[in-house]
C-alpha positions in Angstrom: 0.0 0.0 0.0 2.7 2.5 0.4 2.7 3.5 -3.7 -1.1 4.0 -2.9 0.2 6.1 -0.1 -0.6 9.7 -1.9 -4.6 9.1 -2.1 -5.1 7.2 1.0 -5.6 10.4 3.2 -7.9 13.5 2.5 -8.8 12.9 -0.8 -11.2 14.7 -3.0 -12.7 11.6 -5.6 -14.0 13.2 -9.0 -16.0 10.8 -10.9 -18.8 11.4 -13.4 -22.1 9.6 -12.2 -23.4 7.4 -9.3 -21.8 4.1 -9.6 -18.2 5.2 -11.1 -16.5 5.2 -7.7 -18.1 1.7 -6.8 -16.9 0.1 -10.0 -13.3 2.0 -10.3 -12.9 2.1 -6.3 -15.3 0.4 -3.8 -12.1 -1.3 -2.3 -9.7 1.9 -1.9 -12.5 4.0 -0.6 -12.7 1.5 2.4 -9.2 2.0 2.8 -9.1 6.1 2.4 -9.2 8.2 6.1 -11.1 11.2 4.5 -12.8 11.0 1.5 -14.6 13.4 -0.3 -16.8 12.3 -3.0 -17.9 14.4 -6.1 -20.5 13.7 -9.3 -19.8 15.5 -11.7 -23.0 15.3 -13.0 -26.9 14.2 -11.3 -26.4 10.7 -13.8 -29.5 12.0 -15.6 -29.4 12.1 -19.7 -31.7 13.9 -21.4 -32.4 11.5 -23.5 -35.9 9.8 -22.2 -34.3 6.4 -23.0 -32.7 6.6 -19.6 -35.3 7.7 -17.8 -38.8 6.8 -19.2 -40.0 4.0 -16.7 -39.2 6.5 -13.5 -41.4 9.3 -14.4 -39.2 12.3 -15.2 -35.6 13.1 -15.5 -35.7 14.5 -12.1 -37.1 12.0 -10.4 -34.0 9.7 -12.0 -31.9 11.7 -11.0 -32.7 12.0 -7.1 -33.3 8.1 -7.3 -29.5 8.3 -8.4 -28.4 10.6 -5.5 -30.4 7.9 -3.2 -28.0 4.9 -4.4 -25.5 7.1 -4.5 -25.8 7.8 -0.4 -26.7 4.6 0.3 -23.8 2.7 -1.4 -21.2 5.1 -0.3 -22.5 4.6 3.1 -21.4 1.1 2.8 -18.0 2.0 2.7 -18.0 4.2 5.1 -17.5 7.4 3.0 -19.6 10.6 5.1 -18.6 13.2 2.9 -21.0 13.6 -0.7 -21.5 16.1 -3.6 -23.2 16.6 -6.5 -21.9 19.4 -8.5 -23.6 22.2 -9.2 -24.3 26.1 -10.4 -26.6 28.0 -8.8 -28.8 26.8 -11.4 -28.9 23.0 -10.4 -26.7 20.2 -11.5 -24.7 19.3 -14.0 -26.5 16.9 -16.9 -25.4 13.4 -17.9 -23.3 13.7 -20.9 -23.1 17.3 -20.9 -20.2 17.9 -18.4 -17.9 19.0 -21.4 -20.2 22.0 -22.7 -19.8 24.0 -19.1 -16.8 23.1 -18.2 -16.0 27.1 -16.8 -18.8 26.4 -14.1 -17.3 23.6 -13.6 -14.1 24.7 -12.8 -16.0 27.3 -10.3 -17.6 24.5 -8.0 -14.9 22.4 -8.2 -12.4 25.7 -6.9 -14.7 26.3 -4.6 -14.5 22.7 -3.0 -11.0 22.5 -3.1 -11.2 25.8 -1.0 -13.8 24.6 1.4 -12.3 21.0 2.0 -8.6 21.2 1.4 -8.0 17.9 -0.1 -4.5 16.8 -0.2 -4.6 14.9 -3.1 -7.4 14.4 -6.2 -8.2 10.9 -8.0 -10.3 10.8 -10.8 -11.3 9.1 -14.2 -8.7 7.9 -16.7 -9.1 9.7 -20.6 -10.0 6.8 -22.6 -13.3 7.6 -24.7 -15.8 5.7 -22.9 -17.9 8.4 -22.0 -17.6 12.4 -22.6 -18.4 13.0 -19.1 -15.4 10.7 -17.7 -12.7 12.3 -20.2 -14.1 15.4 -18.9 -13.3 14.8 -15.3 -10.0 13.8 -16.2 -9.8 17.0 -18.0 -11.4 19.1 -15.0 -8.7 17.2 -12.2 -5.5 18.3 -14.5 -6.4 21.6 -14.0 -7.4 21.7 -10.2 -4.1 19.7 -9.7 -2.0 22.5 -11.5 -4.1 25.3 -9.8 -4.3 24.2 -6.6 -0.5 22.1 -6.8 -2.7 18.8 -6.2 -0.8 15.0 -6.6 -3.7 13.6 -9.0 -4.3 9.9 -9.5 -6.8 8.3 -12.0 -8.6 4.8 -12.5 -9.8 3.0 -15.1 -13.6 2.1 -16.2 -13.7 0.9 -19.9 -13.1 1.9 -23.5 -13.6 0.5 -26.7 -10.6 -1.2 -28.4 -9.4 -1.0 -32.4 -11.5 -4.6 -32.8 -15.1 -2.9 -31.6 -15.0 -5.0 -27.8 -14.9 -3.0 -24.8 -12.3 -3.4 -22.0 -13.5 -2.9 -18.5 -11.3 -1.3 -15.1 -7.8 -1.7 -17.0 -5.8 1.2 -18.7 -5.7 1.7 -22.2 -2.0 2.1 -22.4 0.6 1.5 -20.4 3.4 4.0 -18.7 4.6 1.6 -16.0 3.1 3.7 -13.1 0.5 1.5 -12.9 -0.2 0.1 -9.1 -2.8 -3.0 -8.2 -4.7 -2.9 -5.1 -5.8 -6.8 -4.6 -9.1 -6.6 -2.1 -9.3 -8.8 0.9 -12.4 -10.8 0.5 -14.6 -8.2 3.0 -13.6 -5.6 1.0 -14.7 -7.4 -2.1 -17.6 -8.3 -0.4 -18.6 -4.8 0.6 -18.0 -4.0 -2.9 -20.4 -6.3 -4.1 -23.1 -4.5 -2.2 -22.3 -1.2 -3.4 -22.5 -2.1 -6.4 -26.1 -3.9 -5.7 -27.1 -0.5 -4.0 -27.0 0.8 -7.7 -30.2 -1.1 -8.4 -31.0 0.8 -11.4 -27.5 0.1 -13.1 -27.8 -3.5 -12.2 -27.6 -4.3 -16.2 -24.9 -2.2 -17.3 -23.0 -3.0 -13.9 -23.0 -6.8 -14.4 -19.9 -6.2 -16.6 -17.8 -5.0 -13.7 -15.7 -7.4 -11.4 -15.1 -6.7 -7.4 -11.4 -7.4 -8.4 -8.4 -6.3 -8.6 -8.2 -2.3 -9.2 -5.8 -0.3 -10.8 -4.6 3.4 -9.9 -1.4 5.5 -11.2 -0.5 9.4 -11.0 -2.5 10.8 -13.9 -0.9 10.7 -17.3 -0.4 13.9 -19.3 -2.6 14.2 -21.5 -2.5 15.4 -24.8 -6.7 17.3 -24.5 -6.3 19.1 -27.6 -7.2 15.2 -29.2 -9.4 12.5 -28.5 -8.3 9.9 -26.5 -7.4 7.5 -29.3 -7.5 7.3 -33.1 -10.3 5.4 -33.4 -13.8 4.8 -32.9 -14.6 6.5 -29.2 -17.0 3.7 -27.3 -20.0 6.6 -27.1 -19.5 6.8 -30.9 -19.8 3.3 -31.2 -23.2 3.5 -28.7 -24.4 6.1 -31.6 -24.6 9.1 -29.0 -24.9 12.5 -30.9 -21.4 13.3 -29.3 -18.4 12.9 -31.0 -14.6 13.0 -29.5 -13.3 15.7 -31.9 -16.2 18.0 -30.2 -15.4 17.0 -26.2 -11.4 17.9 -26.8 -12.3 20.8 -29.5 -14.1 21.7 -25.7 -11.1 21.3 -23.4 -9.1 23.1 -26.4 -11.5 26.3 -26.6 -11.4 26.2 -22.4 -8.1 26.3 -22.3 -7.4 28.8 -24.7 -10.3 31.4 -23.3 -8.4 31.3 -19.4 -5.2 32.1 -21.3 -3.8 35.7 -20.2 -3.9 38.1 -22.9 0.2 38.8 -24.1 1.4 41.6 -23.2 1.3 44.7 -25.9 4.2 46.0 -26.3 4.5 50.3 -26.8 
């Protein structure tokens, strides 16, 4: 455990929806002192294929929150946030289209909490809202002089399968944390607490999980050449659009040069 040693104390946890942390790390949040817990987004599309059989998009999304508390509680985790604006939360699969009040929330946690560390989402294409968390710790790690760690959740490889909880590449920084049977077992029921996932969650293992200091990115490009896995799914989202996003962020918070008289 030491090379875990960086996010094992106060560590703010940036993932995208309810269920991310179970899946990329139901057994290191047992083992954190002081976690904080952040969605980036209420795990609500607005696409009524998600949400048709509950009612409304809002009643989804609070049935989300609910899992949320009550798996996290499993682990022991007291401190939960949704992000958000003064004008509610952040949508499922829209993350990268605000990512300036983003950035403002997110400061504004890091400021309330002092975290001494960040872990997040790996960049790998399998959903805009993950690459955007990624995106969103690099710069609250270089603002804030932050360690930041990432996980894996899945991608889609050059062959059209998908690859679940390992990293797309390898840099060698890689570190395994093997559960001990209770913590697997905990892990199990958090991810059964996410009863509405219980399909798409079938395809994640209470295994072995992976963590490493977060790469450097190139944002300015997708993750990868090829086909993204929400491209694949036929979203209305494509990869060149969520880094042309990070690209026109980055370049708006750039100071003006100097004129010279």
């Amino acid at each position: 455990m030491d090379a875990l040693a960086p996010v094992l104390g106060k560590t703010l946890v940036l993932v995208a929806h309810p269920d991310d942390e179970a899946v990329g790390c139901g057994a290191l949040l047992q083992r954190m002192k002081e976690p904080l817990l952040v969605f980036g987004t209420d795990g609500s599309p607005h696409d009524q294929y998600f949400w048709g059989k509950y009612g409304s998009r809002e009643a989804y999304a609070e049935l989300r929150r609910q899992e949320a508390q009550a798996s996290l509680g499993l682990a022991g985790v007291r401190y939960i946030e949704f992000l958000q604006t003064g004008d509610g939360y952040f949508t499922d699969q829209q993350l990268f289209r605000r990512l300036g009040p983003a950035v403002e929330s997110l400061s504004a946690l890091v400021r309330r909490y002092r975290p001494q560390a960040l872990l997040t989402l790996a960049y790998e294409g399998g959903h805009p809202d993950h690459d955007s968390c990624c995106f969103l710790a690099s710069l609250l790690a270089r603002s804030f002089s932050l360690p930041a760690w990432e996980m894996p959740l899945y991608f889609r490889r050059k062959d059209g399968t998908a690859l679940c909880q390992q990293f797309r590449t390898l840099n060698g920084a890689e570190v395994p944390l093997e559960p001990t049977a209770k913590e697997q077992r905990t892990k199990l029921k958090m991810l059964a607490a996410y009863a509405s996932q219980g399909e798409v969650l079938k395809e994640f293992s209470a295994a072995t999980e992976w963590f490493r200091p977060q790469a450097a990115y190139d944002y300015s490009e997708p993750p990868h050449s090829g086909v993204l896995n929400y491209e694949a799914w036929g979203w209305p989202i494509k990869g060149v659009e969520v880094s042309a996003a990070f690209t026109n962020f980055l370049q708006s918070t750039q100071p003006a040069p100097a004129v010279s008289s």
